[in-house]
N, C-alpha and C positions, 0 to 999 in steps of 0.2 A: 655291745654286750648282748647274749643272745638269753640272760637270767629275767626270770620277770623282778618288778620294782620288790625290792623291799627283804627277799629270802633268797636261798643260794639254790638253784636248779641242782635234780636230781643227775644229774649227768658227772660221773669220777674222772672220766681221761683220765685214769690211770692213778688219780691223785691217792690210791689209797693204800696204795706202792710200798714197799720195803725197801727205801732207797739203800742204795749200797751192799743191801743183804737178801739179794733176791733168789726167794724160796724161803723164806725165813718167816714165821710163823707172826702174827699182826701182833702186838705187846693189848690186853684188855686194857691197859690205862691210854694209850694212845687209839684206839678204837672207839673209847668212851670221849675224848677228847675232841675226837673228830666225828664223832655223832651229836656232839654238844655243838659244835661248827654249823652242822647242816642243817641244824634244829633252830637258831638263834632268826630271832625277825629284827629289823634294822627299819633305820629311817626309811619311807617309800621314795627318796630322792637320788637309792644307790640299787645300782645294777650291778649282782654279783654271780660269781659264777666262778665254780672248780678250774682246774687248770693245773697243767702238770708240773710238779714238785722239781725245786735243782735236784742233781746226782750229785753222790759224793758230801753232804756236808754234816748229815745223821743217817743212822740205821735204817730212819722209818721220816717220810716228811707229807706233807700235806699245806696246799698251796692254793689259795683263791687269787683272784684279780676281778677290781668293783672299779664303777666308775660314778661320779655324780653326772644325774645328768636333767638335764633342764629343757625341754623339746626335745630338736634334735640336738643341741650341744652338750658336748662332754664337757664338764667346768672342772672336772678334775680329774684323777686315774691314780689308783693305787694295787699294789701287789701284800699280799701277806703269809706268811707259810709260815707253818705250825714243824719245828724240829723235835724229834724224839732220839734220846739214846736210853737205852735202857738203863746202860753201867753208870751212865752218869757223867757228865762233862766238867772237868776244873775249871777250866773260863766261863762256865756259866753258872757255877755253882749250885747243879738241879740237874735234873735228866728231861726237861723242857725248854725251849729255846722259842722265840717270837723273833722273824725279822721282818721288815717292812722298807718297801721304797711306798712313799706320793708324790706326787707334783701337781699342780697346778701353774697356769699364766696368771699375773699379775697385770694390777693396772699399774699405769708408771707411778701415781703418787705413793702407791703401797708399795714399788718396788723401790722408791727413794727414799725409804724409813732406816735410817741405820739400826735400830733393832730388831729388825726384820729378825736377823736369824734368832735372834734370844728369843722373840714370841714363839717365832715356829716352835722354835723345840718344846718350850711353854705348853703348847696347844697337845702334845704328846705327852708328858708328863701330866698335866692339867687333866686330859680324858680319862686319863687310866685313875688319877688320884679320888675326880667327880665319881666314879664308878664303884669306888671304895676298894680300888685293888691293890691290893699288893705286890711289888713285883722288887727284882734285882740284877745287879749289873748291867747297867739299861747303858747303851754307849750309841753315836752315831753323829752322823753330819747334817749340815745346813748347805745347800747348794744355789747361789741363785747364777745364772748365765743369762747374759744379754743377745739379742738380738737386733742388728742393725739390717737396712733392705736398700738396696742401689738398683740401678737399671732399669729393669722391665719391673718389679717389683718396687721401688723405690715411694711408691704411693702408700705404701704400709705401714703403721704406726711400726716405732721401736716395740719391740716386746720382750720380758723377763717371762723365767719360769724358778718356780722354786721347787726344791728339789730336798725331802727329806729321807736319809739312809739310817736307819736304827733298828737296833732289836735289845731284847728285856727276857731276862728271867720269869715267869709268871709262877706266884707260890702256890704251891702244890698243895691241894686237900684231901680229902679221904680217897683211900685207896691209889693213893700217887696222884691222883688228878687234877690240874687244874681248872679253873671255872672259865675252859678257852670262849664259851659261849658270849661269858660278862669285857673279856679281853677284845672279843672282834668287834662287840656295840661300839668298845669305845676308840678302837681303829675306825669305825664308818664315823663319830663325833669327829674324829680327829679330821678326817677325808671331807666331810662337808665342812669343817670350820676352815681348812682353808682353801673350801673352793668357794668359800663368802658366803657361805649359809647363816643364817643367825639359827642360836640355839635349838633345840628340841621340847627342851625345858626351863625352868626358871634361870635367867642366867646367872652367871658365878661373880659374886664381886674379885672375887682373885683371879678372876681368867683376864689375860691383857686380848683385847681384841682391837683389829685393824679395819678403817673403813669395809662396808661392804662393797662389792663387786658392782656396777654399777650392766655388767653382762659383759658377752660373746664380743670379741670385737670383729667387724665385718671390714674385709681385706679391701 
């Protein structure tokens, strides 16, 4: 990641786009939404940086990619893009849309937790809730896929990755807008909590948390 620690490099590649509706005039509430994006300071353990928005899924999108990272290792990697429709979306019930992939490698005894997927999801609903946010129709997966190593490789520990797919409504305040600034802190909470960071702040007796990362594993 080429962002310094902690804030999102001035650099748009394009992120500031009229997906869909190109020549189409920037919506002021989606301009402020994404000025609140570029403006927001984050844990110094996350490298973030613009990056260009899908086509096709709103009028107007806006899309970061951050990674935690610990020397030279990534302990985690996440994508998050900010959706605008003006008119308004029925499955989202807002003219705002939040979606997100992370993932992170696990250690095996975290990956051997069978409620693994309940906490993940936990730690997404948990950051946004610590945040005091509001949000709706929040929907998504828990992914974990294994890794085994044979041959020339065969010296490798097994390895999982967890893999979370979700997006959320964020409610909307003055002037249409939501507070995406308050929403992206608690996507980097959510990115270091499961790349085995411990808290930022006082921790949450209702947040379920899983051993920390003991680190990198070397091949």
């Amino acid at each position: 990641m080429a962002a310094a620690q902690g804030h999102i490099s001035g650099q748009s590649d394009g992120a500031d786009g009229t997906d869909g509706a190109e020549g189409a005039a920037v919506p002021s509430a989606f301009r402020a939404a994404v000025d609140a994006l570029r403006a927001a300071r984050l844990r110094p353990e996350l490298e973030v940086e613009p990056t260009r928005p899908p086509k096709r899924l709103a009028p107007h999108a806006y899309a970061l990619e951050a990674a935690v990272v610990d020397g030279e290792d990534d302990l985690a990697d996440g994508r998050l893009v900010l959706l605008h429709d003006p008119a308004g979306h029925e499955a989202w019930q807002g003219a705002f849309r939040l979606v997100t992939l992370v993932r992170a490698e696990l250690e095996p005894e975290m990956a051997a937790d069978p409620l693994l997927p309940e906490v993940c999801w936990s730690w997404l609903t948990g950051a946004l809730e610590a945040r005091g946010l509001f949000y709706g129709e929040a929907g998504g997966t828990v992914t974990m896929a294994g890794s085994h190593y044979f041959g020339a490789l065969e010296t490798r520990r097994p390895a999982t990755q967890i893999e979370i797919r979700a997006s959320w409504t964020p409610r909307e305040g003055r002037g249409g807008v939501p507070d995406a600034a308050a929403h992206l802190v608690a996507w980097g909470d959510l990115l270091c909590q499961i790349a085995g960071l411990p808290p930022s702040g006082p921790p949450d007796a209702a947040v379920v948390t899983l051993p920390q990362r003991r680190g990198p594993q070397v091949p």
